[in-house]
C-alpha positions as CSV (number, residue, x, y, z in Angstrom):
1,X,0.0,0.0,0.0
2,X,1.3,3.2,-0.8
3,X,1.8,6.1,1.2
4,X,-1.8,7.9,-0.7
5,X,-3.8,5.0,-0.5
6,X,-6.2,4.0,2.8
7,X,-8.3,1.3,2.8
8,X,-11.1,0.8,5.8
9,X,-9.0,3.3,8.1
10,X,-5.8,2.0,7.4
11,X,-2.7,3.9,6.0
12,X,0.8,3.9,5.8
13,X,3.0,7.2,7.6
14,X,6.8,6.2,6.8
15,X,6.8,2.7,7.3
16,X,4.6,1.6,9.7
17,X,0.9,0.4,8.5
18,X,-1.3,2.2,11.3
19,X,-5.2,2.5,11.8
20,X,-7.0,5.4,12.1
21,X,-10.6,3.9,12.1
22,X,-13.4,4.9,14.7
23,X,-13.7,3.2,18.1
24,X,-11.0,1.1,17.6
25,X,-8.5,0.6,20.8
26,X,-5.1,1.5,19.8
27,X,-1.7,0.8,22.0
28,X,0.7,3.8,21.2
29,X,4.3,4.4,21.6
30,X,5.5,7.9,20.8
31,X,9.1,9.0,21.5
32,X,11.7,11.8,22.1
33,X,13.3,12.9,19.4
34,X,17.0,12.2,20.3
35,X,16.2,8.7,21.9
36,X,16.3,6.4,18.6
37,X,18.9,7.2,15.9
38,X,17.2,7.3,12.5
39,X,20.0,5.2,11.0
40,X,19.5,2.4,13.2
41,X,16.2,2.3,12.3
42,X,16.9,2.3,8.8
43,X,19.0,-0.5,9.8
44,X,16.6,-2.7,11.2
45,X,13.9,-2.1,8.7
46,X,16.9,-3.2,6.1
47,X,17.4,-6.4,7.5
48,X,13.9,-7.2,8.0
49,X,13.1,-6.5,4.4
50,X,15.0,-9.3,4.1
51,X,13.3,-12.1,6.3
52,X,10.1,-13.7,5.4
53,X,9.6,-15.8,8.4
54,X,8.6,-13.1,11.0
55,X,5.9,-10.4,11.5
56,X,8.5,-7.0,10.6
57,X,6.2,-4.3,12.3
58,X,6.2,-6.5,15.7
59,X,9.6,-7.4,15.4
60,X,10.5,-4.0,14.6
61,X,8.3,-2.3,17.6
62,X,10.4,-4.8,19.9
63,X,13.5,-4.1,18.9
64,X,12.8,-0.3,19.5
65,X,11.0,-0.7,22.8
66,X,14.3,-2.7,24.0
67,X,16.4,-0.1,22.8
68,X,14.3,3.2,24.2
69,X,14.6,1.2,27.9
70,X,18.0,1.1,27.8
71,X,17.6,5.1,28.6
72,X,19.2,7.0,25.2
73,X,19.1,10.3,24.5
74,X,19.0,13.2,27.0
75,X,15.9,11.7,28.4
76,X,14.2,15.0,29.0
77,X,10.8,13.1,30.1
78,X,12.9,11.9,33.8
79,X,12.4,15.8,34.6
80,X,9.4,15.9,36.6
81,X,7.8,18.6,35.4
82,X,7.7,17.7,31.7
83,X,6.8,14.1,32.8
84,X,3.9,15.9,34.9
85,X,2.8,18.1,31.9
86,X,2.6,15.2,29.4
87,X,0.3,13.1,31.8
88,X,-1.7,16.0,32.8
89,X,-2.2,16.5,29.1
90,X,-3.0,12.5,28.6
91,X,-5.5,12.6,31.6
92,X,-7.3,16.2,29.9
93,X,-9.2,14.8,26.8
94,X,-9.7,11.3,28.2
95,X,-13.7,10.8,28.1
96,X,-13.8,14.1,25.4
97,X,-11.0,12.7,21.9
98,X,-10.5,9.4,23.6
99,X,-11.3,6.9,26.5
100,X,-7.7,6.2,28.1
101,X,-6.9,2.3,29.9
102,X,-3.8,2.7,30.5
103,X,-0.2,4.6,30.1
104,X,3.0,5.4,31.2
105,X,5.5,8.4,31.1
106,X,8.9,6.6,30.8
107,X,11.9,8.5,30.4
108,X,12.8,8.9,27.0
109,X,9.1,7.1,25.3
110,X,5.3,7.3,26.4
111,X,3.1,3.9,25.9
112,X,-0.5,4.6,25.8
113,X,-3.7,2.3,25.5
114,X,-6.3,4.0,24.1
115,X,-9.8,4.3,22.3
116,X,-10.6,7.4,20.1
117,X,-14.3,8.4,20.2
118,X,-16.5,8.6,17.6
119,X,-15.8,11.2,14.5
120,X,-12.0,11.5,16.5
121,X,-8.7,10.5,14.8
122,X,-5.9,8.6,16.0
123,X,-3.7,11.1,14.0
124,X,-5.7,14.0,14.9
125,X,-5.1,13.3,18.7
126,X,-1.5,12.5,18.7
127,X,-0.5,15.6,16.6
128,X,-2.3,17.9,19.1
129,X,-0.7,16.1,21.9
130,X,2.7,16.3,21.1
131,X,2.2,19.8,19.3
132,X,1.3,20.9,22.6
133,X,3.7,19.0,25.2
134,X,6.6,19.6,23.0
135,X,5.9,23.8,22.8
136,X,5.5,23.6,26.5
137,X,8.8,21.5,27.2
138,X,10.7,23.2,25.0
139,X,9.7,26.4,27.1
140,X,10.7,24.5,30.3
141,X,14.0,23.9,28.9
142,X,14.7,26.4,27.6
143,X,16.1,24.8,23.7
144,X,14.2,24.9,20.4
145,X,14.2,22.0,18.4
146,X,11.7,18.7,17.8
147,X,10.7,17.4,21.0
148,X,9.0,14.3,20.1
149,X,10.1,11.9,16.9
150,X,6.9,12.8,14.7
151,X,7.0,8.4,14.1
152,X,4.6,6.9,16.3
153,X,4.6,3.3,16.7
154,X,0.7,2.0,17.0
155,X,-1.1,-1.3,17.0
156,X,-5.0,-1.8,17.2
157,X,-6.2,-4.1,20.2
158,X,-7.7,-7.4,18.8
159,X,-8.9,-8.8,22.0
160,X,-9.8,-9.0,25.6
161,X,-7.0,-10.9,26.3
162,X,-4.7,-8.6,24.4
163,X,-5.8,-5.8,26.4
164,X,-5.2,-7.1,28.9
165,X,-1.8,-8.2,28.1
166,X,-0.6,-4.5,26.6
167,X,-2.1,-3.1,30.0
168,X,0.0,-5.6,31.9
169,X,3.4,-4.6,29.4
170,X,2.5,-0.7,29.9
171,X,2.3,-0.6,33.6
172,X,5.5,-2.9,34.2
173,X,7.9,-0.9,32.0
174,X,9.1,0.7,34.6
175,X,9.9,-2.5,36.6
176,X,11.3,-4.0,33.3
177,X,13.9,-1.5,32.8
178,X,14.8,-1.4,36.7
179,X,13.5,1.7,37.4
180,X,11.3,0.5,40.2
181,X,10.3,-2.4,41.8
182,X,6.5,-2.1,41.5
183,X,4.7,-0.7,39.0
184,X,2.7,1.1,41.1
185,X,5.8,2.7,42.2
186,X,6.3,4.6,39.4
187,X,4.6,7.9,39.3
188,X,3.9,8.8,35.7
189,X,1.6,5.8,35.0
190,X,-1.9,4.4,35.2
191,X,-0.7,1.7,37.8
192,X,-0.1,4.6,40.2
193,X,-2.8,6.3,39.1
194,X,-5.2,3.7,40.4
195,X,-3.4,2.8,43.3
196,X,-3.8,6.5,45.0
197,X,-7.5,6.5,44.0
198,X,-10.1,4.7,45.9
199,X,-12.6,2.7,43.8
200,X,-15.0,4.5,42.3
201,X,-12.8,7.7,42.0
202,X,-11.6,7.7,39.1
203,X,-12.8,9.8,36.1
204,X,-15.5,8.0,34.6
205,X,-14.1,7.7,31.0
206,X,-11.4,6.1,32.9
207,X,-13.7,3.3,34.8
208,X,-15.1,2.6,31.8
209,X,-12.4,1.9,29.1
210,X,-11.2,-0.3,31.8
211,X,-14.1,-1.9,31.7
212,X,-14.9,-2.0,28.4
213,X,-12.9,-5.2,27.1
């Protein structure tokens, strides 16, 4: 499929097939711009070109999730602040673009589960939110410059057992790259989220994307 064409919500940006139909729960991984180098990218997807016995855009996805938790780049997300601002932004349109299940801020990449609401975009949603949180870290900084790689990395959720299992991936990075012990532990993330609100507190959009698998 080339990069014009779309067929039933699907399209290509780059490389990566991605789906931008309605209602559709999505797991995203966006990044900073400095934390994957664009020729080892090019790398990979070189190689993989050349296999035919494994599925490139998973392979591909883990081989950049291993890299971004082995912490490259300057890492700007491990500032609090900026970590604050991009999960204050996440938790503003949940229930109004999207329903949100789950996330996590780590330091150099965001994973998000999510599920756009009718007559929003995928797209749409993650320009605005990375337009916005990269203006405003860039201000806390003080540098100029692209904040976020403008590549996202996104799969649609096929099942309740998938969700279930990207949930359980998202809210254990943290432990996975030994940055905690408990996922809970970590601040910037739905686990902790939920374990410093009493059932029944959270926003309702929340409760029921949660629910909704």
């Amino acid at each position: 499929m080339r990069k014009s064409e779309a067929t039933d919500g699907w399209h290509n940006r780059g490389y990566l097939p991605h789906f931008d139909g309605e209602e559709a729960t999505q797991f995203v991984t966006f990044r900073l711009g400095d934390s994957l180098p664009q020729q080892l990218l090019e790398s990979w997807r070189t190689e993989l070109k050349q296999s035919i016995e494994v599925d490139r855009e998973v392979t591909l996805r883990r081989r950049a999730e291993t890299y971004l938790d082995q912490g490259h780049g300057q890492c700007h997300l491990k500032c609090p602040q900026i970590a604050n601002l991009t999960q204050s932004s996440l938790l503003f349109f949940d229930g109004d673009r999207y329903r949100l299940s789950a996330w996590v801020i780590m330091p150099n990449h965001v994973h998000v589960l999510l599920t756009p609401l009718s007559g929003k975009q995928l797209s749409r949603i993650l320009h605005s939110l990375k337009s916005y949180t990269a203006n405003e870290a860039n201000k806390i900084l003080g540098i100029e410059g692209r904040f976020w790689q403008p590549e996202t990395f996104d799969r649609y959720i096929r099942d309740s057992k998938h969700f279930k299992s990207v949930v359980r991936y998202i809210e254990n990075n943290p432990v996975k790259a030994r940055l905690c012990k408990h996922p809970e532990d970590w601040p910037y993330s739905s686990a902790s989220f939920r374990s410093q609100n009493a059932e029944g507190a959270w926003p309702g959009a929340l409760a029921s994307s949660l629910n909704q698998f």
